[in-house]
C-alpha positions as CSV (number, residue, x, y, z in Angstrom):
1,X,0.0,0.0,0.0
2,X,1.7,3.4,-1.1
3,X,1.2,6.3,1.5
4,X,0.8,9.6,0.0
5,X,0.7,12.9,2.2
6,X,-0.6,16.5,0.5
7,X,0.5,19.6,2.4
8,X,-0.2,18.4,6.0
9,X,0.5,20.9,8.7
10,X,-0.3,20.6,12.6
11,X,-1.0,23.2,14.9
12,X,-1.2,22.3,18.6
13,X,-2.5,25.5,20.1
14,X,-1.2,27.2,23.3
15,X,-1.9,26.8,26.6
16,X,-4.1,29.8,27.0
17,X,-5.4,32.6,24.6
18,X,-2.4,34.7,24.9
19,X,0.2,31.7,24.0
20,X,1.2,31.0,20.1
21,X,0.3,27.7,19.1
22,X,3.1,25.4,18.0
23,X,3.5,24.1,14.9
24,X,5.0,21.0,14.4
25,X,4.6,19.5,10.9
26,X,4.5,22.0,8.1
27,X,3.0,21.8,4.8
28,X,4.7,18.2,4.4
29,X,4.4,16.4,1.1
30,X,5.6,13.0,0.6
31,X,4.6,9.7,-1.3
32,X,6.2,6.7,0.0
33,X,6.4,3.6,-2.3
34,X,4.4,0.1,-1.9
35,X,5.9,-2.5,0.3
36,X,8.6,-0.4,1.1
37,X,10.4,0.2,4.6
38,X,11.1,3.9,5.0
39,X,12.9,6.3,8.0
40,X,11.4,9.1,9.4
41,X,14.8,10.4,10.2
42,X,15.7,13.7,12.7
43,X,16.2,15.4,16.2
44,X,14.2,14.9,19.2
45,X,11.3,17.9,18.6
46,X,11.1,17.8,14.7
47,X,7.9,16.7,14.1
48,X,8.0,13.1,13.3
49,X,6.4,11.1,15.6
50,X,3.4,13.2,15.2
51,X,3.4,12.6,11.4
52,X,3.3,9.1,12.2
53,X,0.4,9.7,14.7
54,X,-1.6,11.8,11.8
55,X,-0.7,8.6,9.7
56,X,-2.3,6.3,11.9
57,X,-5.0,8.4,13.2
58,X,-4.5,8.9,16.6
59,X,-3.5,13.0,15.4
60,X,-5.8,15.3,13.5
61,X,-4.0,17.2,10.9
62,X,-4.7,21.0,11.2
63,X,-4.4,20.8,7.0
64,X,-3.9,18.6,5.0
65,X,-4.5,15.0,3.5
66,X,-3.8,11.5,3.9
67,X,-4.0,8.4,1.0
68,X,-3.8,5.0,1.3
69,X,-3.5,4.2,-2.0
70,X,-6.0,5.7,-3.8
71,X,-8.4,5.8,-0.4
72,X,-8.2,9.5,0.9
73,X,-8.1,8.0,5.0
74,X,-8.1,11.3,6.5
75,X,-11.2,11.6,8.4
76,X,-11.3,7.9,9.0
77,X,-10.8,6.5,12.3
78,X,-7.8,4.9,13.2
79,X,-9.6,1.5,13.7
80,X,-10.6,1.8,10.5
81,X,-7.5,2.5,8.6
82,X,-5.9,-0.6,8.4
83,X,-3.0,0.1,10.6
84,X,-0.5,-1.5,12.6
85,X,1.3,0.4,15.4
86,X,4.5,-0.5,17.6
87,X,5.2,1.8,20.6
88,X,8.2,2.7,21.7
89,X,7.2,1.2,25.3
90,X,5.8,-1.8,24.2
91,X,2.9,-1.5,25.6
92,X,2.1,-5.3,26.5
93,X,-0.6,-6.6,29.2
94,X,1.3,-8.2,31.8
95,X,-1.5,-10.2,32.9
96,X,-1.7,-12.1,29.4
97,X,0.2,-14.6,28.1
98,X,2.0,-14.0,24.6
99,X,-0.7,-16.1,23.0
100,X,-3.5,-13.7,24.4
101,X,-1.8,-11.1,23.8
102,X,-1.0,-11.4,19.9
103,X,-4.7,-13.0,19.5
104,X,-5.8,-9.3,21.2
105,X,-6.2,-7.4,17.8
106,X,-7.9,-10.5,16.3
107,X,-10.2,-10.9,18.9
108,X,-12.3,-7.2,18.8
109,X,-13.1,-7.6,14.7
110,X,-16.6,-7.6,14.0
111,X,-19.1,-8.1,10.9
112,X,-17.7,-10.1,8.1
113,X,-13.9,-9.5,9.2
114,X,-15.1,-11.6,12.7
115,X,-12.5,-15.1,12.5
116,X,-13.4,-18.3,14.0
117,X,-11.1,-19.3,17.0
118,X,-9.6,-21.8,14.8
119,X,-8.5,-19.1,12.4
120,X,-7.1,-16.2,15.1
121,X,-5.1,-19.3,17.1
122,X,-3.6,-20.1,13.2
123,X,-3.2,-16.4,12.8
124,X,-0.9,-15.9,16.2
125,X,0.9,-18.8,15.6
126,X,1.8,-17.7,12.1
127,X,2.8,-14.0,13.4
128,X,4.8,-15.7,16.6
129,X,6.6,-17.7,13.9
130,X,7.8,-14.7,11.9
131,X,9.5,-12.7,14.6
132,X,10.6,-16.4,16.3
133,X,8.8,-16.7,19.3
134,X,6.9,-19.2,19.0
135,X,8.4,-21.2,21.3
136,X,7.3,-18.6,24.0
137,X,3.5,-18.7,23.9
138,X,2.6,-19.3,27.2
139,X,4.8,-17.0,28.9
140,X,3.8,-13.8,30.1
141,X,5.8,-10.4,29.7
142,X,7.3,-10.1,32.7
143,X,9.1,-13.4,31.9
144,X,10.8,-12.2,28.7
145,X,13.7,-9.9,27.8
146,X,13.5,-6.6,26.3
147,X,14.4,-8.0,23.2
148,X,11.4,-10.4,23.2
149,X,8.7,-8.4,24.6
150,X,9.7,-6.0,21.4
151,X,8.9,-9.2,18.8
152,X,5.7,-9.7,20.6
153,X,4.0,-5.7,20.0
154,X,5.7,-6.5,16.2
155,X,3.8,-9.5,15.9
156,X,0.4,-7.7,18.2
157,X,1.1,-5.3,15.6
158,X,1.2,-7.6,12.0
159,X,-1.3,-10.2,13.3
160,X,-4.1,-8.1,11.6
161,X,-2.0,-8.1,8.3
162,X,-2.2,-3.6,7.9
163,X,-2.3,-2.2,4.9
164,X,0.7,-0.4,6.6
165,X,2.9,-1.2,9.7
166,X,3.9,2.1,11.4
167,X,6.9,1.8,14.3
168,X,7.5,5.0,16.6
169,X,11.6,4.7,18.1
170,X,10.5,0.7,18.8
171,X,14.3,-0.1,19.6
172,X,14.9,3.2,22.0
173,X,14.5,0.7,25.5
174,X,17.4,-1.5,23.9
175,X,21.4,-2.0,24.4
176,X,23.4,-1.7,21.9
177,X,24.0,-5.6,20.8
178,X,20.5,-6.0,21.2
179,X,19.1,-3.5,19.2
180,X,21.5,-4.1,16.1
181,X,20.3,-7.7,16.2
182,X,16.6,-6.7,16.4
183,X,17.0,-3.8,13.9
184,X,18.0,-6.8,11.4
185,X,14.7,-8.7,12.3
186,X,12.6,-5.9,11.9
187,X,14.5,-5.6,8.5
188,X,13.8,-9.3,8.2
189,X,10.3,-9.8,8.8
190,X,9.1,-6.2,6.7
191,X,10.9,-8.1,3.5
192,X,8.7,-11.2,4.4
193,X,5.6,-9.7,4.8
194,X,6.0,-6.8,2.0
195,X,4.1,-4.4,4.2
196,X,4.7,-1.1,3.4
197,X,6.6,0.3,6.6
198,X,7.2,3.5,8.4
199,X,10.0,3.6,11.1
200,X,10.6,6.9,13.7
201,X,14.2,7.2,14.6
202,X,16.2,9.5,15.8
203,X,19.1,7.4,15.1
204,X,20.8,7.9,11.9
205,X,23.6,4.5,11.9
206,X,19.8,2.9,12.7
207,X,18.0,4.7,9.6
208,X,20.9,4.3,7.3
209,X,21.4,0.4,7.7
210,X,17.6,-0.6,7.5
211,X,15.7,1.8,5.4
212,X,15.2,1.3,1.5
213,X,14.2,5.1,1.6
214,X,14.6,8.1,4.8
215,X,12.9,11.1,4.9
216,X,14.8,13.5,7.1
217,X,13.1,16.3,9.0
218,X,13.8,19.0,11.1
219,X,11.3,21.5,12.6
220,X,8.0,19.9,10.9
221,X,9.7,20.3,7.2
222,X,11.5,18.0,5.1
223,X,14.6,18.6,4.4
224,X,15.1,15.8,1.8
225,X,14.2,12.0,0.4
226,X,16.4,9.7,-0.5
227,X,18.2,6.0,-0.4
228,X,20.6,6.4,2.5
229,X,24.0,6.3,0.4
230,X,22.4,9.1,-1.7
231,X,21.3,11.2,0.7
232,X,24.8,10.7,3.1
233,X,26.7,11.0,-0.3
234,X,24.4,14.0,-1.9
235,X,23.1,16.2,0.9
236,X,21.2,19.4,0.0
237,X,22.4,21.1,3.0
238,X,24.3,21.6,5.8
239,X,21.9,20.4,8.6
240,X,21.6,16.8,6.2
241,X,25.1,16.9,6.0
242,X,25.6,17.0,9.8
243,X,22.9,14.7,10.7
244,X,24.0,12.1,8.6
245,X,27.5,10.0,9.3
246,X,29.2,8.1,12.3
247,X,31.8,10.2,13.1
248,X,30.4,13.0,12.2
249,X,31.8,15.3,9.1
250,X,34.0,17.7,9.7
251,X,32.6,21.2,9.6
252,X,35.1,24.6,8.1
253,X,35.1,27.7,8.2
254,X,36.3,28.8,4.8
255,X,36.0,31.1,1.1
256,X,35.9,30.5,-2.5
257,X,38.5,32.6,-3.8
258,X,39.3,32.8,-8.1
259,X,38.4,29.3,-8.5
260,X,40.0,27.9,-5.6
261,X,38.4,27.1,-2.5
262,X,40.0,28.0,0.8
263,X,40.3,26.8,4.1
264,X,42.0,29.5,6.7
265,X,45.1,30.8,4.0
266,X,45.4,27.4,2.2
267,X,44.3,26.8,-1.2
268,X,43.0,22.7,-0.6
269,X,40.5,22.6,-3.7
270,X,39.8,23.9,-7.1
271,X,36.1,24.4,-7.8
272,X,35.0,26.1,-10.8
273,X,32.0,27.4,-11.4
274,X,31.3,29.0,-8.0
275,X,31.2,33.0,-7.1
276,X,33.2,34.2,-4.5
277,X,32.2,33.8,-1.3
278,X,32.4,32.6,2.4
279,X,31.2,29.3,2.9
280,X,31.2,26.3,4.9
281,X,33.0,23.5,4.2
282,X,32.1,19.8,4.8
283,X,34.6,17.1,4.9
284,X,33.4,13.5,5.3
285,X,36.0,11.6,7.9
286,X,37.2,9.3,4.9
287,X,37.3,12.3,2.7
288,X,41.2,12.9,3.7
289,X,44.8,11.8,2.1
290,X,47.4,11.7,4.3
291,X,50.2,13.4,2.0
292,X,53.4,15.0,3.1
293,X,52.7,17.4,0.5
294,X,49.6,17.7,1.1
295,X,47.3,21.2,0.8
296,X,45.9,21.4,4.1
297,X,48.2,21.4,7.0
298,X,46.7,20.9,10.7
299,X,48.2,20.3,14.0
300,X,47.8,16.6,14.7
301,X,46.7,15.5,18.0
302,X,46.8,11.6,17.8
303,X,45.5,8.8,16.0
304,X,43.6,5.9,17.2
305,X,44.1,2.7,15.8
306,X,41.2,0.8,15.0
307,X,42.2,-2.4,13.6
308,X,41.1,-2.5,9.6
309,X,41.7,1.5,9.8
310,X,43.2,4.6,11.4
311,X,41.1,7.6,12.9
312,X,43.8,10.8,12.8
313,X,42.6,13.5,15.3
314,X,43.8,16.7,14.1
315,X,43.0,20.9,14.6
316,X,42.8,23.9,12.8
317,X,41.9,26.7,13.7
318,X,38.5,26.9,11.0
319,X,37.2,23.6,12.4
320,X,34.1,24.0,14.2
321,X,35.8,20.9,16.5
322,X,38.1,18.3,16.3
323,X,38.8,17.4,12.8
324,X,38.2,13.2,12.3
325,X,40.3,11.5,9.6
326,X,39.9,7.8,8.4
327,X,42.4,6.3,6.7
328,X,43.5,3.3,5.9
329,X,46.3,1.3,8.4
330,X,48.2,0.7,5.9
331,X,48.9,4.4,6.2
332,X,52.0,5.1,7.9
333,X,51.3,8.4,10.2
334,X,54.0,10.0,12.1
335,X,52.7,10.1,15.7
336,X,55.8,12.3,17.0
337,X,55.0,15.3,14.6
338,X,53.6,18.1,15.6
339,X,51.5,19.0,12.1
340,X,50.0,16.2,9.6
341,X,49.4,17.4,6.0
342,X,46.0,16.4,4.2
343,X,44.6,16.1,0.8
344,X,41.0,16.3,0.4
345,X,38.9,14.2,-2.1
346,X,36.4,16.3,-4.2
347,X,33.7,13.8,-3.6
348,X,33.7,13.6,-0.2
349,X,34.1,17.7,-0.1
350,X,30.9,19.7,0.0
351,X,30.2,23.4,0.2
352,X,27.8,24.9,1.8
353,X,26.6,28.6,1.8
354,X,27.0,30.6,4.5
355,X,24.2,32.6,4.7
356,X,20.9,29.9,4.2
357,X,23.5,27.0,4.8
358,X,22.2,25.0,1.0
359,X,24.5,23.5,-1.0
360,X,27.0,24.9,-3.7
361,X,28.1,22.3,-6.4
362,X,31.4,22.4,-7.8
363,X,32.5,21.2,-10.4
């Protein structure tokens, strides 16, 4: 089922007549694909768990329309919609067992959708066997790891087989091992059941390794649509740019000069085709060639040996912190030196204006 969202704005108004209300989704358009498993990517405050909640319908958009398909859902309950929803808490009964609990959904259809008992203990079953806990039926929630209690709201969730599957943070109340392993079951089961699916993170490493498409927001409006490698390879602005990557990219302060693009006094790029101007300068970490000869001198602070590569920590004085370069180990870096000379790669280079902070291209 493709989703498709036509200006939507929402307004929650103040606490009192004198208060301005708060807007915090703004004239969003999107269309997201059939059967596809897409990010809603961005800081805490921007907006998109809220789109999710006008999604599902437990939010009324100020403006605005929703579509399932060709079905405009917008005034339709949420009931009615054909949703699944996983919370980021869980949100299981403690007094039922797993069983009872995925059956719950099943259980409250009425009319012609009504199923025999036959049909909703087939149904669980089926749903416990796709996130693999089917082995855990008869055990209640307080009985089960974090990690478990999460597959049982996924399979509450798919039990009703929605149109679309909508998941708000679900993997916030994990550790680290075990959400990586669960992120790649959600991944998992949304390729074996082909429903389309909409994941809230504010987790970019999470977004980037699980998403066939992110949408990254920031105060209600989005910023821009993409695959993940295209959007962390091609970002259309500086905010993109800094929200996507692990490290970070490394952020200058520099000009564009008669072709040449400046960092402090040091010429470290040609790029034709732009005026001159101050700018900002993005760096990706493995955007950097250690080179004796190299354009862009900094005073190196250490490296840290990782194994399969080397992170050199370095600082200049137009950085707005400590500058992060990967390299490979075969590089041989001299730790006793005081300054380490750099090369930057055009495609991992991008400037940025410094006034509205949107992308220059160079060529």
């Amino acid at each position: 089922m493709n989703v498709k969202i036509e200006n939507l704005t929402k307004v929650f108004p103040g606490r009192d007549k004198k208060s301005a209300g708060v807007t915090a989704v703004k004239d969003f358009n999107l269309e997201l694909p059939d059967g596809k498993l897409v990010c809603l990517l961005g800081p805490s405050g921007c907006g998109k768990s809220t789109l999710l909640y006008m999604i599902c319908g437990l939010e009324s958009p100020t403006e605005g329309k929703i579509y399932f398909g060709d079905q405009d859902v917008t005034d339709i309950p949420s009931e009615k919609r054909g949703v699944g929803l996983v919370f980021q808490n869980y949100a299981l009964y403690p007094h039922l067992t797993v069983k009872q609990i995925i059956k719950f959904p099943l259980e409250n259809l009425k009319g012609e959708e009504k199923l025999s008992k036959e049909e909703m203990d087939k149904r669980a079953l089926e749903a416990a066997k796709l996130v693999q806990i089917d082995g855990l039926m008869d055990r209640k929630p307080g009985y089960m790891s974090g990690g478990q209690q999460q597959r049982v709201a996924i399979a509450r969730a798919i039990v009703k087989r929605p149109k679309v599957l909508l998941m708000d943070e679900p993997l916030s109340n994990l550790d680290a091992r075990l959400r990586l392993h669960t992120r790649e079951e959600i991944r998992r089961i949304q390729k074996d059941t082909g429903i389309t699916t909409i994941f809230v993170t504010h987790d970019q490493e999470e977004a980037m390794s699980i998403s066939d498409l992110i949408v990254v927001m920031k105060d209600g409006v989005l910023h821009q649509i993409g695959k993940p490698q295209d959007v962390y390879d091609d970002p259309v602005n500086l905010f993109v740019a800094e929200f996507l990557g692990t490290p970070e990219i490394n952020v200058f302060e520099g000009k564009v000069k008669d072709g040449g693009l400046y960092i402090g006094e040091q010429r470290v790029l040609e790029v034709k085709g732009v005026d001159d101007q101050d700018v900002w300068i993005g760096v990706r970490p493995e955007g950097f060639e250690v080179d004796p000869d190299g354009k862009f001198t900094c005073e190196l602070s250490g490296i840290n040996i990782m194994g399969r590569d080397i992170t050199v920590l370095s600082k200049h004085d137009a950085a707005k912190a400590v500058i992060r370069s990967i390299v490979s180990a075969e590089t041989k870096v001299d730790t006793e030196a005081k300054t380490i000379n750099l090369n930057l790669k055009p495609y991992k280079t991008f400037i940025f204006s410094k006034e509205t902070e949107e992308r220059i291209r160079f060529t």
